[in-house]
N, CA and C atoms as an extended XYZ file, in Angstrom:
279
Properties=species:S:1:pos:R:3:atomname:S:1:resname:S:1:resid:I:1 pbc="F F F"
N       -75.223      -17.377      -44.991 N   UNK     1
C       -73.824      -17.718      -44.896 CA  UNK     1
C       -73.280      -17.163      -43.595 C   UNK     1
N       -72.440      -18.002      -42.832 N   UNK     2
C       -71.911      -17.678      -41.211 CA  UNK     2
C       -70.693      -17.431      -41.435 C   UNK     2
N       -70.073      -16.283      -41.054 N   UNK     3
C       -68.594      -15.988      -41.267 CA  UNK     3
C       -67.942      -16.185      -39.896 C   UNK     3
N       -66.973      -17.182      -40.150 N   UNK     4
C       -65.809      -17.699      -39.445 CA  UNK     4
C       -64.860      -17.260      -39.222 C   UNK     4
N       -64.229      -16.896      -38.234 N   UNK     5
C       -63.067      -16.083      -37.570 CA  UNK     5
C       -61.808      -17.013      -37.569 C   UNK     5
N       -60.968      -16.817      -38.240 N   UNK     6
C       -60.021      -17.988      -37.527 CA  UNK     6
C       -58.528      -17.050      -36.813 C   UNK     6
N       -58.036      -17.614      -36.024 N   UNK     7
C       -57.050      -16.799      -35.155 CA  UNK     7
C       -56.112      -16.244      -36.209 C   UNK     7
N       -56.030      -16.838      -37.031 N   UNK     8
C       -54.857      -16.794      -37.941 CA  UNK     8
C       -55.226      -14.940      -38.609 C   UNK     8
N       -56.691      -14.736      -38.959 N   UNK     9
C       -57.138      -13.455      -39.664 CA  UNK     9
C       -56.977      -12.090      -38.568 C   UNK     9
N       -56.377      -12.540      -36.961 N   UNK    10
C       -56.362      -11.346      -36.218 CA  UNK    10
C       -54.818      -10.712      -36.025 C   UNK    10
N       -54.126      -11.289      -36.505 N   UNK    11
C       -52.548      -11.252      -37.071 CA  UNK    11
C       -52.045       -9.733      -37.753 C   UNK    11
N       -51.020       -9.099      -37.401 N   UNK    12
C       -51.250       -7.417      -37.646 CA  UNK    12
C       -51.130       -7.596      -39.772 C   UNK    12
N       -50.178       -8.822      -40.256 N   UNK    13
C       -50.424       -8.927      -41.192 CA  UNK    13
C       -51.957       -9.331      -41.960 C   UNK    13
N       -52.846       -9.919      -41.480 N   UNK    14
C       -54.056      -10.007      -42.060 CA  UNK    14
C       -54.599       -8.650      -41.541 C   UNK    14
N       -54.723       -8.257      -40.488 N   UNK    15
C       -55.792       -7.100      -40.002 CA  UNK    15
C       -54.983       -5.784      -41.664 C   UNK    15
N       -53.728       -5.879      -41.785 N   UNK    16
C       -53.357       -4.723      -42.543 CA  UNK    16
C       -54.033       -5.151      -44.226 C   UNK    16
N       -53.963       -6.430      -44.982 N   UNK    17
C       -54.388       -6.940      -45.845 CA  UNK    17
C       -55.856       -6.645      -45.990 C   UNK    17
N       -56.795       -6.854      -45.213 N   UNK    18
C       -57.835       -6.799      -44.555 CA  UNK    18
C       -58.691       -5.151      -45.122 C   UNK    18
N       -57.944       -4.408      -43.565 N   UNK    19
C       -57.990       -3.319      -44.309 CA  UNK    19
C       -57.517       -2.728      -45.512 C   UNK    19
N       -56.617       -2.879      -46.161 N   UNK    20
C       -56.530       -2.925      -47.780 CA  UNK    20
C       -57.670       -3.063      -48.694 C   UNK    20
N       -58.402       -4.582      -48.180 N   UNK    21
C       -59.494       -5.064      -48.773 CA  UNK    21
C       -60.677       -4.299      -48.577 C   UNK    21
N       -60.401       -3.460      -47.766 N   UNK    22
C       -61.867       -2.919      -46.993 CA  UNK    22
C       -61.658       -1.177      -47.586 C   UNK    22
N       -60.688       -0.874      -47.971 N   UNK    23
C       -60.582        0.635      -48.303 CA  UNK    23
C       -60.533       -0.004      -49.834 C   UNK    23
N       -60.244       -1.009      -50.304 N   UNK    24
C       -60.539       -1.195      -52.086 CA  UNK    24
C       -61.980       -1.266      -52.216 C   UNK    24
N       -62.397       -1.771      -51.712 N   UNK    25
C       -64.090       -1.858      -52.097 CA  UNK    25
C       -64.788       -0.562      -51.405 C   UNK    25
N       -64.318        0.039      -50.993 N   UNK    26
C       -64.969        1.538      -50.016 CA  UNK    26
C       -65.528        0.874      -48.808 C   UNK    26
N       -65.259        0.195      -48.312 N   UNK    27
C       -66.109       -0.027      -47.469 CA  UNK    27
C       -65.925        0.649      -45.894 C   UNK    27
N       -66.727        1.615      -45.657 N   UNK    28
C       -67.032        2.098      -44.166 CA  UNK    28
C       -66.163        1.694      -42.661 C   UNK    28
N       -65.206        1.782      -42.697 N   UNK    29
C       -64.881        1.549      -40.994 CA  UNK    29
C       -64.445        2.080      -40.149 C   UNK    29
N       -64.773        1.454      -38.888 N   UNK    30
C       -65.541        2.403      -37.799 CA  UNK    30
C       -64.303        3.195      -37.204 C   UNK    30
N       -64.434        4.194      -36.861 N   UNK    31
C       -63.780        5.318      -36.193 CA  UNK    31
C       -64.289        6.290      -35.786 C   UNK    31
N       -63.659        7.360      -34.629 N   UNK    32
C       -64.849        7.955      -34.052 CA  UNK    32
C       -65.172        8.550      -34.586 C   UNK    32
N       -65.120        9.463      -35.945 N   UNK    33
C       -65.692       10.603      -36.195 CA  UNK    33
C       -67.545        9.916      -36.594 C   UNK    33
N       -67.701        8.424      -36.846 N   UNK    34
C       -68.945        8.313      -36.989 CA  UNK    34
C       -69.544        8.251      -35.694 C   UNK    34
N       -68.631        8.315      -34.523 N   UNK    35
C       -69.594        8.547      -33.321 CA  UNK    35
C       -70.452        9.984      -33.594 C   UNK    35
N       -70.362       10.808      -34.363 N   UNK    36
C       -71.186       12.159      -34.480 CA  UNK    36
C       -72.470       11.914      -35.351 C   UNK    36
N       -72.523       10.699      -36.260 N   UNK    37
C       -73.790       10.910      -36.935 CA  UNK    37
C       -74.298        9.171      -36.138 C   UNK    37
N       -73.802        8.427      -35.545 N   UNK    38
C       -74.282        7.354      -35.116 CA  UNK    38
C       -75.273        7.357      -33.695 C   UNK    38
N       -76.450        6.750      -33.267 N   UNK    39
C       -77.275        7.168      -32.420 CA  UNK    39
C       -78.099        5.544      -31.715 C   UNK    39
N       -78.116        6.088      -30.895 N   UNK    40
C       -79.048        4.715      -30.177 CA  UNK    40
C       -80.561        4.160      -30.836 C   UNK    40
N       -80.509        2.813      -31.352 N   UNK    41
C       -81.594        2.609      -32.434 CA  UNK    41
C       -82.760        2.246      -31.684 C   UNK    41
N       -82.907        2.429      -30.519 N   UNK    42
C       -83.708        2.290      -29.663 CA  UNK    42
C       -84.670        3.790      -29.121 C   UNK    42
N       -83.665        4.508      -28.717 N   UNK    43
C       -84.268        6.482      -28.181 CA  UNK    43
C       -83.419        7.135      -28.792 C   UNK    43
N       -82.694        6.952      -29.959 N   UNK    44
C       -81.564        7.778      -31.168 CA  UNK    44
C       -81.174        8.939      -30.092 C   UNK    44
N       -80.618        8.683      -28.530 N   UNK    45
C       -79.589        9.401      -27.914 CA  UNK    45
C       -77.970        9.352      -28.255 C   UNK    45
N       -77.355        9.831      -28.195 N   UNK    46
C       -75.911        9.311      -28.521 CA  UNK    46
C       -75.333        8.475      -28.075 C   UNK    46
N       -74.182        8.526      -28.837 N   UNK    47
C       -73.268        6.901      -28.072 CA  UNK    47
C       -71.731        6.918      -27.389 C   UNK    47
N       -71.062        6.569      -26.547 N   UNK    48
C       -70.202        7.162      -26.282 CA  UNK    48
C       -69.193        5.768      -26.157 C   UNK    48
N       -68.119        5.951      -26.626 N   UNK    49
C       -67.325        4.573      -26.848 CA  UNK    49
C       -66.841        4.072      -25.490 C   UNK    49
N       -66.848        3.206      -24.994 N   UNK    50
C       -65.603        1.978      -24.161 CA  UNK    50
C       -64.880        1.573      -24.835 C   UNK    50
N       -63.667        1.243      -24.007 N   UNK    51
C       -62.407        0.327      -24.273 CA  UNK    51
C       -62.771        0.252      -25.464 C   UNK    51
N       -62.075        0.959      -26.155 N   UNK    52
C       -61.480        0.902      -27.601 CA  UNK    52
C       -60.446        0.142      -27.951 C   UNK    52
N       -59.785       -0.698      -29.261 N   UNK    53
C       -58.712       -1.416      -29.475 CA  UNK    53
C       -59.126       -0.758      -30.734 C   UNK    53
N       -57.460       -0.102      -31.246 N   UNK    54
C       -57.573        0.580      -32.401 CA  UNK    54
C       -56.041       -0.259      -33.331 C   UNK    54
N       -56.386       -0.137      -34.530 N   UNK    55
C       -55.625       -0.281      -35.372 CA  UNK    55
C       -55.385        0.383      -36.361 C   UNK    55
N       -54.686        1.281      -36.208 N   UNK    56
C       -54.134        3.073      -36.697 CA  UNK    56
C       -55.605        3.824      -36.356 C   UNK    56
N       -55.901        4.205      -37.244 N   UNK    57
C       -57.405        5.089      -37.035 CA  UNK    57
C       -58.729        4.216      -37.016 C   UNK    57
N       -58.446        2.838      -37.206 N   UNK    58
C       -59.924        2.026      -37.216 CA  UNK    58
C       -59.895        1.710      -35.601 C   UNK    58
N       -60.996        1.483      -35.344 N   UNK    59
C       -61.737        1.126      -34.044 CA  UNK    59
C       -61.771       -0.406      -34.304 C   UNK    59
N       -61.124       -0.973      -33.794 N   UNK    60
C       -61.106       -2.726      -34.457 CA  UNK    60
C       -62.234       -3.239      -33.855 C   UNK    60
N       -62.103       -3.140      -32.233 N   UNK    61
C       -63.695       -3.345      -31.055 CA  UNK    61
C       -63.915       -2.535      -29.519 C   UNK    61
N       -64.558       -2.703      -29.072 N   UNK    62
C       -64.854       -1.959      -28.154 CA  UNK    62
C       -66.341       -2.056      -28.103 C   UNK    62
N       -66.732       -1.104      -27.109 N   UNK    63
C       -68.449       -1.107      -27.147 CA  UNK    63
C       -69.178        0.326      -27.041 C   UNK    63
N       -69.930        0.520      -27.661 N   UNK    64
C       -70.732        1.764      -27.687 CA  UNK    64
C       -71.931        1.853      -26.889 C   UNK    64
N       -71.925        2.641      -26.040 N   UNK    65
C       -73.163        2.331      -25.058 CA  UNK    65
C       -73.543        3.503      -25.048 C   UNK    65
N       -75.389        3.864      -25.003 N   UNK    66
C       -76.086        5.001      -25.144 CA  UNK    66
C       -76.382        5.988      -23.828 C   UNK    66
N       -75.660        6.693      -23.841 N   UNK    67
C       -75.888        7.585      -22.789 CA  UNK    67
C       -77.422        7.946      -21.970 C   UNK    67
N       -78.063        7.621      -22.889 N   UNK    68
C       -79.328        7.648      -21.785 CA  UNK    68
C       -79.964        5.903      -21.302 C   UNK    68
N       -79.867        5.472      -22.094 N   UNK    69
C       -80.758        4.315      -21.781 CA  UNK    69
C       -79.584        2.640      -21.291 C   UNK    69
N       -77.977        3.298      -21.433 N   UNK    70
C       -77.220        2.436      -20.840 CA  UNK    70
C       -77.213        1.452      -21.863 C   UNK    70
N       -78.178        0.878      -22.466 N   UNK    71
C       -77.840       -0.063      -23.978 CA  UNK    71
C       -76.469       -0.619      -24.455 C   UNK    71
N       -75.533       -1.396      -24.613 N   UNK    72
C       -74.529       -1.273      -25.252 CA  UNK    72
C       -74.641       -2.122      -26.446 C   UNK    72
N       -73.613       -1.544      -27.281 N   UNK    73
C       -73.294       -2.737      -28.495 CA  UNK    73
C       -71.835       -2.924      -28.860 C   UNK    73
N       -71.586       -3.882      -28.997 N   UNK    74
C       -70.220       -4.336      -29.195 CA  UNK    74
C       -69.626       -3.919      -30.821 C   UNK    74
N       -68.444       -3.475      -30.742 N   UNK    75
C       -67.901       -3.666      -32.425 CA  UNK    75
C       -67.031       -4.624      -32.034 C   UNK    75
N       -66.955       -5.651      -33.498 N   UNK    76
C       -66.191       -6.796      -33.392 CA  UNK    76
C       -65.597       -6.276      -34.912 C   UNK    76
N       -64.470       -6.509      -35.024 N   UNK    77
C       -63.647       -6.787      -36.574 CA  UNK    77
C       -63.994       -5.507      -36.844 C   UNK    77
N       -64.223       -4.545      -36.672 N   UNK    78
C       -64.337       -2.673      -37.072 CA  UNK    78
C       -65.910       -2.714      -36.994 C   UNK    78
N       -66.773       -3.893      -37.302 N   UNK    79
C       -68.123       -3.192      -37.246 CA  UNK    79
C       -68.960       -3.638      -36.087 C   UNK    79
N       -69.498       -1.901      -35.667 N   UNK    80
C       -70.543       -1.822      -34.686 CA  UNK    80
C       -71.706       -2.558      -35.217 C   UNK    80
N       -72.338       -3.392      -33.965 N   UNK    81
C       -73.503       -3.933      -34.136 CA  UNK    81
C       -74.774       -3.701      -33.714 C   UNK    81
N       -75.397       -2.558      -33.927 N   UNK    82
C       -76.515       -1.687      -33.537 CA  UNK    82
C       -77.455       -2.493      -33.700 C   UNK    82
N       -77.881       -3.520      -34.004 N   UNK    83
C       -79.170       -4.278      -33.577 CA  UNK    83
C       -79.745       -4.130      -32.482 C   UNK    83
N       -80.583       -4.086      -32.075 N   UNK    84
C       -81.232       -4.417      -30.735 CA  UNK    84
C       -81.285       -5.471      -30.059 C   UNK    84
N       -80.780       -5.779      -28.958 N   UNK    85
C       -80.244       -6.417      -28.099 CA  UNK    85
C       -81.025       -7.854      -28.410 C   UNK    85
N       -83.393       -8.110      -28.828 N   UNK    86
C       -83.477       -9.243      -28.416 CA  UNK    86
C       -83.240       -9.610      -30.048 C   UNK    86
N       -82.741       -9.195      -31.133 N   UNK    87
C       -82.403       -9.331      -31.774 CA  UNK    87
C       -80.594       -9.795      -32.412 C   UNK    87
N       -80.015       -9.509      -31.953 N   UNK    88
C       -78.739       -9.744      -31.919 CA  UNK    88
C       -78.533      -11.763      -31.662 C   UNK    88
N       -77.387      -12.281      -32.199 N   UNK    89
C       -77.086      -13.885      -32.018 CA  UNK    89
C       -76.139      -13.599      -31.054 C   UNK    89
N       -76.126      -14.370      -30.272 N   UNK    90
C       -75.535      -14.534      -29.008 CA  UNK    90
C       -74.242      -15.822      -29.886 C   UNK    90
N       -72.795      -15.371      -29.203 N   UNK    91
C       -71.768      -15.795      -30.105 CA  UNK    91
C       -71.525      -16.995      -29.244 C   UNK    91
N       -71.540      -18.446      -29.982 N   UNK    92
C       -70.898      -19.712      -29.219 CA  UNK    92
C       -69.479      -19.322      -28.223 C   UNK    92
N       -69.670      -19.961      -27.280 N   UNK    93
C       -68.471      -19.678      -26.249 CA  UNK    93
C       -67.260      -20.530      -26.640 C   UNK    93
């Protein structure tokens, strides 16, 4: 199943609904304090955030790139995508 973005879900009223939905089910989102247990899945060096866009304490996106090996990964919608790069889907333009 492919999940669809529509402009309408980046709206401060859906992003707040959203997160609602996402702290009812427990679900995990990203902020820095998991920059302390999160690590490069490649040489598990650390990660150090770029351009952050936050929405109160969530990290909505930005990119995490590994201090030794330069690597980055993007968070989109609060979640970081630590895949490895030849692994990752490259997003339609």
């Amino acid at each position: 199943m492919v999940a669809v973005r529509s402009k309408a879900s980046t709206t401060p009223t859906a992003m707040r609904s959203r997160n609602l939905l996402l702290y009812a089910i427990r679900v995990p989102i990203m902020n820095e304090s998991l920059l302390d247990i999160l690590c490069c899945p490649l040489d598990k060096h650390d990660l150090e955030l770029e351009d952050p866009e936050y929405d109160d304490d969530e990290i909505v996106s930005g990119t995490l790139v590994c201090s030794e090996c330069g690597e980055r990964y993007p968070i989109e919608d609060g979640i970081p995508n630590l895949l490895p790069p030849d692994m990752r889907e490259e997003s339609a333009a």
